[in-house]
C-alpha beads as a LAMMPS data file, in Angstrom:
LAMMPS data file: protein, C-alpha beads

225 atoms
224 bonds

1 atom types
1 bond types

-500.0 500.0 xlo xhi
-500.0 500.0 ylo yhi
-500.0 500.0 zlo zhi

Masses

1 110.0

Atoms # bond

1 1 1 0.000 0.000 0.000
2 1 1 0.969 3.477 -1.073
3 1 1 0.279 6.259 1.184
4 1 1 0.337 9.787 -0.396
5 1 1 -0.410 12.581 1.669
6 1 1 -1.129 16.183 0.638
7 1 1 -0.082 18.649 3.795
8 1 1 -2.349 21.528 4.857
9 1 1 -4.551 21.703 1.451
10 1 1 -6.488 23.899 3.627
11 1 1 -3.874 26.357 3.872
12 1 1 -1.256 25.661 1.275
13 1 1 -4.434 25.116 -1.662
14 1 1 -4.872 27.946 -3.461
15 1 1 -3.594 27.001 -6.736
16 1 1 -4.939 23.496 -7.395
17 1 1 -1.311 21.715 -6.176
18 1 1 -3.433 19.261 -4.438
19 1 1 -4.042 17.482 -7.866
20 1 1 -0.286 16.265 -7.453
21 1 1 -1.555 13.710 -5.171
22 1 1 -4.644 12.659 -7.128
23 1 1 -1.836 12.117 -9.746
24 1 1 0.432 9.746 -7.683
25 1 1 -2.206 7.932 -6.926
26 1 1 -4.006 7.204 -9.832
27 1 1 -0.887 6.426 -11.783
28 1 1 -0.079 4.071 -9.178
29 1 1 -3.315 2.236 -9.038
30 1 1 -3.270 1.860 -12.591
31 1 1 -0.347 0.005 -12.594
32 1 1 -1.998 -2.674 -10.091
33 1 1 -0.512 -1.453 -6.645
34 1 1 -2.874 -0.238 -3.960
35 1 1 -2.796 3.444 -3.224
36 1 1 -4.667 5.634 -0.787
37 1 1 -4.725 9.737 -0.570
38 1 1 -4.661 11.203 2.782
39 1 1 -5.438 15.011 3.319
40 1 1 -3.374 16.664 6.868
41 1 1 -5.567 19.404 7.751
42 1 1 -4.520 22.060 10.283
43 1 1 -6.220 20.347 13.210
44 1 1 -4.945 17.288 12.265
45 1 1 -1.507 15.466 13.641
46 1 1 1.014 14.079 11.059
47 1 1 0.129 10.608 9.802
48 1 1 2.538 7.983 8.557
49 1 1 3.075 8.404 4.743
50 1 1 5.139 7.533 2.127
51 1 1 4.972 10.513 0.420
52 1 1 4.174 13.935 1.183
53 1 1 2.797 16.785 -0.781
54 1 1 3.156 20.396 -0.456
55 1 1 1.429 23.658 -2.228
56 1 1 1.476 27.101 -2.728
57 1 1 -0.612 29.044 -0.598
58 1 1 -0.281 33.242 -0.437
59 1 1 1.933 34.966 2.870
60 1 1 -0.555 34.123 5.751
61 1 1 -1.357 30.575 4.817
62 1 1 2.538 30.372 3.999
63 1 1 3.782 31.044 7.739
64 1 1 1.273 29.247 9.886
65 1 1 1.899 25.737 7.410
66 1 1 5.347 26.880 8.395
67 1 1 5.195 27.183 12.101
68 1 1 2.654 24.125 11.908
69 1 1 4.867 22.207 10.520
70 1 1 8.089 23.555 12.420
71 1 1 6.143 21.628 15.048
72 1 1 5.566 18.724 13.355
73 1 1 7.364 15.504 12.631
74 1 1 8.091 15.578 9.429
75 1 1 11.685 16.266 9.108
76 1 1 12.571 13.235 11.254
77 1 1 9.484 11.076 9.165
78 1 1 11.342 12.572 6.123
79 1 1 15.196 11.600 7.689
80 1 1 13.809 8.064 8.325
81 1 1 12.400 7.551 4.313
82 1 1 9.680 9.373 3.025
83 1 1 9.742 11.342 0.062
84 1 1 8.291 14.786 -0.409
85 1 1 7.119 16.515 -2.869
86 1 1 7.233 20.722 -2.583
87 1 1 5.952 23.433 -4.984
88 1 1 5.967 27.408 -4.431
89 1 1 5.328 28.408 -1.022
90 1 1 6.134 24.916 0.012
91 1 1 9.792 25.146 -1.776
92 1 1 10.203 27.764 0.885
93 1 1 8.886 26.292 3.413
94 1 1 11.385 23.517 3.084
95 1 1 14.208 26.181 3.177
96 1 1 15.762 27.828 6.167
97 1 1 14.421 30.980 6.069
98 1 1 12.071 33.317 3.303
99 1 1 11.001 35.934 3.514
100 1 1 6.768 37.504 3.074
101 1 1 4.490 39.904 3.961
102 1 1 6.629 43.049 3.220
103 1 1 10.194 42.190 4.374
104 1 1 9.427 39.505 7.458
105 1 1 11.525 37.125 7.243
106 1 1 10.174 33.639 8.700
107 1 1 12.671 30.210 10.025
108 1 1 11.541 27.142 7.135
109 1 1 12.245 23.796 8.132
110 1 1 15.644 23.899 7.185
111 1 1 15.655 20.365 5.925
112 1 1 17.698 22.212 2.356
113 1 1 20.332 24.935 2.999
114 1 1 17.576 27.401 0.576
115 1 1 17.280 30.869 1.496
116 1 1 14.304 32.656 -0.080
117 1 1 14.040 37.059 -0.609
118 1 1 11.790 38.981 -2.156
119 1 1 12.430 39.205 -5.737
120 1 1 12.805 42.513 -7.736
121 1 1 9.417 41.658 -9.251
122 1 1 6.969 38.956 -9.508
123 1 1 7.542 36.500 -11.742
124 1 1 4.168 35.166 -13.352
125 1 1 3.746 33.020 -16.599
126 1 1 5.483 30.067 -18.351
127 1 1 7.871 28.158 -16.517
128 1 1 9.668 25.437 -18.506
129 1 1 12.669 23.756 -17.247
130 1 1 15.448 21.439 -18.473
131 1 1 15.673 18.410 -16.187
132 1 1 17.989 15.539 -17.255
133 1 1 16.365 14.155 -20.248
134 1 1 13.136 16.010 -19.962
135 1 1 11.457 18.952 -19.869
136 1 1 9.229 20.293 -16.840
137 1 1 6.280 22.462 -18.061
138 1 1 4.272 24.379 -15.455
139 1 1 2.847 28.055 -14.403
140 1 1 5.041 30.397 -12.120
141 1 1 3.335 33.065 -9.596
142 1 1 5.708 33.963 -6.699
143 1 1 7.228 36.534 -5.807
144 1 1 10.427 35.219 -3.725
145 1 1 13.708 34.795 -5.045
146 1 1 15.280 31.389 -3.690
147 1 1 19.155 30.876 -3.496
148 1 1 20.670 27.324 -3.277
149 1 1 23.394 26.426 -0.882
150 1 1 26.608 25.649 -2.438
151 1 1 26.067 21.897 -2.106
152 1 1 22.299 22.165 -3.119
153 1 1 21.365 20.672 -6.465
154 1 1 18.895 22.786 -8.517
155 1 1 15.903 20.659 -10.314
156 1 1 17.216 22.060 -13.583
157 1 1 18.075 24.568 -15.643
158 1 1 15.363 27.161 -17.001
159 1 1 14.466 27.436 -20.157
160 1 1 11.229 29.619 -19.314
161 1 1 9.998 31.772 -17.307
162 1 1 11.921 32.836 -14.095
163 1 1 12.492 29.834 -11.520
164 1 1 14.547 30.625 -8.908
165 1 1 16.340 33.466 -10.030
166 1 1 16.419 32.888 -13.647
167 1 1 18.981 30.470 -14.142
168 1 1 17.572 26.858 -11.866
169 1 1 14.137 26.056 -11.138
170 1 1 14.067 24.532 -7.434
171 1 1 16.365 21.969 -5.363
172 1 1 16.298 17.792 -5.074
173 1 1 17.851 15.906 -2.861
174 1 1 17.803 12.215 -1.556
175 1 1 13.463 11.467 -1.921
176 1 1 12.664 15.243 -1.815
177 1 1 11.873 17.452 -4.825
178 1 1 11.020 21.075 -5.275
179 1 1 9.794 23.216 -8.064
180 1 1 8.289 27.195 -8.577
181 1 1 5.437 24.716 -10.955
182 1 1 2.130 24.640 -10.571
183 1 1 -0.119 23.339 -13.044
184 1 1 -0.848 21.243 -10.893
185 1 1 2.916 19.773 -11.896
186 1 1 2.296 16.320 -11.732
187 1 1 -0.802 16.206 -13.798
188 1 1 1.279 18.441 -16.585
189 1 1 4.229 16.405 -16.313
190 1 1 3.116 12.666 -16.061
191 1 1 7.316 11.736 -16.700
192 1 1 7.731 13.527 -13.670
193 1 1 5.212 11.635 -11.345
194 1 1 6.658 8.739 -11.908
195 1 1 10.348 9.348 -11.144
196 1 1 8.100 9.887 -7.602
197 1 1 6.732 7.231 -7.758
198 1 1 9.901 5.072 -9.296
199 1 1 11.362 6.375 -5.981
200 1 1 8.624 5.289 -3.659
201 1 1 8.311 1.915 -4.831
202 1 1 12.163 1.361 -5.644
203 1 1 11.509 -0.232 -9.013
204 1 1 11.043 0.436 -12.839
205 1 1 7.708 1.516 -13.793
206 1 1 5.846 0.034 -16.945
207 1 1 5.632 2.765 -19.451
208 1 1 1.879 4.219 -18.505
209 1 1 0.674 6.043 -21.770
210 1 1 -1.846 8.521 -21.404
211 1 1 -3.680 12.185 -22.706
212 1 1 -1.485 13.582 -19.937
213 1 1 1.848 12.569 -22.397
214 1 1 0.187 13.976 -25.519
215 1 1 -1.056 17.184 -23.614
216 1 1 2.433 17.895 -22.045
217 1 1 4.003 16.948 -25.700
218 1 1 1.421 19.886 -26.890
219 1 1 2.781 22.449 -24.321
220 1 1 6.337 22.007 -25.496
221 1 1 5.263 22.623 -29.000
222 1 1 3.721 25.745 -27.785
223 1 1 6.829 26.959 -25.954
224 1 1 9.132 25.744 -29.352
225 1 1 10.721 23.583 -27.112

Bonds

1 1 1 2
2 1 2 3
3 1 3 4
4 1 4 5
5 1 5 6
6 1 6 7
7 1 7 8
8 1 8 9
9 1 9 10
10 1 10 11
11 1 11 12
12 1 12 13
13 1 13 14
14 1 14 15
15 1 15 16
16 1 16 17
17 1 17 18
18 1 18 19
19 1 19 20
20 1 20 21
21 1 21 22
22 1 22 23
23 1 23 24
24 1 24 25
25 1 25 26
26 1 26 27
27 1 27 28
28 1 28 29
29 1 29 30
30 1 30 31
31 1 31 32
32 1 32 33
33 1 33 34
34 1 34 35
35 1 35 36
36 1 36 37
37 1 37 38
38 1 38 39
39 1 39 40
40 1 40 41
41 1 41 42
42 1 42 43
43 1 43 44
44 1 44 45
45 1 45 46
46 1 46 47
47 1 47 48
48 1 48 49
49 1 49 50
50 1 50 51
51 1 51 52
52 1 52 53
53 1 53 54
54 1 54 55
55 1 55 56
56 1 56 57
57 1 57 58
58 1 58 59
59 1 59 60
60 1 60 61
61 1 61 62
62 1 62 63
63 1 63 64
64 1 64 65
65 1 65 66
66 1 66 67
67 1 67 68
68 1 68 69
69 1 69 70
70 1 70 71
71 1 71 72
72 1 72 73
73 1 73 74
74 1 74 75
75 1 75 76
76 1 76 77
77 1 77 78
78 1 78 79
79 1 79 80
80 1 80 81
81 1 81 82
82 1 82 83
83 1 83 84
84 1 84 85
85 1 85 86
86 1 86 87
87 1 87 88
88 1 88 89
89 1 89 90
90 1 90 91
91 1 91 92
92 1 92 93
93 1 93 94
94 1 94 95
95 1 95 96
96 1 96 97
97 1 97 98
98 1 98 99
99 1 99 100
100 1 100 101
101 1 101 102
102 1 102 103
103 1 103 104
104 1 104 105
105 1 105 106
106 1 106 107
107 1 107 108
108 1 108 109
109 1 109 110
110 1 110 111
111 1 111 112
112 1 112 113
113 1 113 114
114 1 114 115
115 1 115 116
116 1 116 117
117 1 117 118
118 1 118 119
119 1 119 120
120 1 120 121
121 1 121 122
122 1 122 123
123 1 123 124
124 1 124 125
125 1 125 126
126 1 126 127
127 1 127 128
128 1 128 129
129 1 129 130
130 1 130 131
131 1 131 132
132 1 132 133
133 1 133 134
134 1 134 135
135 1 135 136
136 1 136 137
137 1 137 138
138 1 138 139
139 1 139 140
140 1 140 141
141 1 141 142
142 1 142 143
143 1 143 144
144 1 144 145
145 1 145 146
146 1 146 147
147 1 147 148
148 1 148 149
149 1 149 150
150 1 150 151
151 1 151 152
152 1 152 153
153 1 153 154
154 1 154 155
155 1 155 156
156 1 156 157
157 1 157 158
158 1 158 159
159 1 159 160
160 1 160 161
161 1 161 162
162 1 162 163
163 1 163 164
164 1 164 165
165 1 165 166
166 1 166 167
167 1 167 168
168 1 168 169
169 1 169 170
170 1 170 171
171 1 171 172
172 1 172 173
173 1 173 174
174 1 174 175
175 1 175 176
176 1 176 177
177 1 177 178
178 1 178 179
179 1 179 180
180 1 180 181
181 1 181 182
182 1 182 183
183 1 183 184
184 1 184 185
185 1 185 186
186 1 186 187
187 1 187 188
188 1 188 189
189 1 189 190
190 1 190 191
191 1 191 192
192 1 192 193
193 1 193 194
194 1 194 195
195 1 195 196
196 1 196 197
197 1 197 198
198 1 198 199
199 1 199 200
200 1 200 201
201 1 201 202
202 1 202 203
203 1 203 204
204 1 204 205
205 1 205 206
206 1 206 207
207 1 207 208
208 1 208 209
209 1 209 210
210 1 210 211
211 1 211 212
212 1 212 213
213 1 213 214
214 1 214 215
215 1 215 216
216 1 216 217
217 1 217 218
218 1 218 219
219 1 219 220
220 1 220 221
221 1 221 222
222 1 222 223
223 1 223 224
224 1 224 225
């Protein structure tokens, strides 16, 4: 049994990234293993998971997920195996600090030496970004500005749109990765969901073909990519 778990949708909702989990799961079921969604609401204490999802949310929503989760378990549940999954606000949040509402700036988890300022602008639009073989297509709306540590490996390289400062798009690390994306990302990039779930289930995944592969092939035309 799969467990995916999408953190705070209540909070951290407000641009559909809690379609990243419908994703995992359904891609997962169709390929015969037994997957359930679980939803961590505010009131509600960290559950055991195999993988955990986080959204973008605006400033207020941003810092109480924060100090919730500052509280919370999850970097030890994440130390002892669980992947997670982090997009926007929740990049940030997985950061040591960023900074909102004005020029606050607010502790992150610290589980990735990321620190996040405001940017010059925001950056709204396209975001399309190299990533090994592929190419991650998404929407951008933020308006931080995250810098990597000097041993902290962006997602990839941008191609589109603005990222984290123009150049990368987000951070991964060992079961964790992180992207400016919405779209929801998962749903727009179906090769990404299953290096996820590759991950989870530490084995090859039968090749899965969908509308998801020719709609994502039909957004890199659009781009000329």
């Amino acid at each position: 049994m799969i467990r995916v778990a999408t953190l705070y949708p209540d909070l951290l909702g407000t641009y559909g990234d809690g379609g990243n989990a419908l994703v995992l799961v359904e891609r997962a079921r169709r390929r015969g293993f037994d997957a359930e969604l679980l939803e961590i609401l505010v009131d509600d204490q960290l559950v055991s998971a195999d993988v955990f999802l986080l959204g973008g949310g605006e400033d207020g929503p941003q810092r109480q997920a924060a100090d919730l989760l500052r509280d919370s378990p999850l970097r030890e549940v994440y130390e002892s195996g669980a992947h997670v999954v982090a997009v926007c606000a929740g990049l940030q949040i997985l950061g040591t600090t960023f900074v909102i509402e004005g020029d606050h700036q607010y502790e992150g988890l610290g589980l990735v030496d990321v620190k996040t300022t405001r940017g010059a602008k925001r950056s709204v639009g396209e975001l399309a970004v190299s990533v090994d073989d592929e190419i991650l297509v998404g929407f951008e709306n933020h308006g931080g500005e995250s810098h990597l540590g000097k041993d902290v490996e962006p997602l990839g390289a941008v191609l589109r749109g603005r990222g984290n400062d123009g150049r990368v798009d987000g951070f991964r690390a060992a079961r964790l990765w992180a992207t400016y994306a919405h779209g929801p990302v998962l749903a727009m990039n179906p090769w990404f969901a299953d290096v996820v779930l590759a991950s989870v289930l530490q084995r090859e995944l039968a090749v899965l073909p969908s509308v998801a592969d020719q709609l994502h092939a039909q957004r890199l035309r659009a781009l000329g990519l």
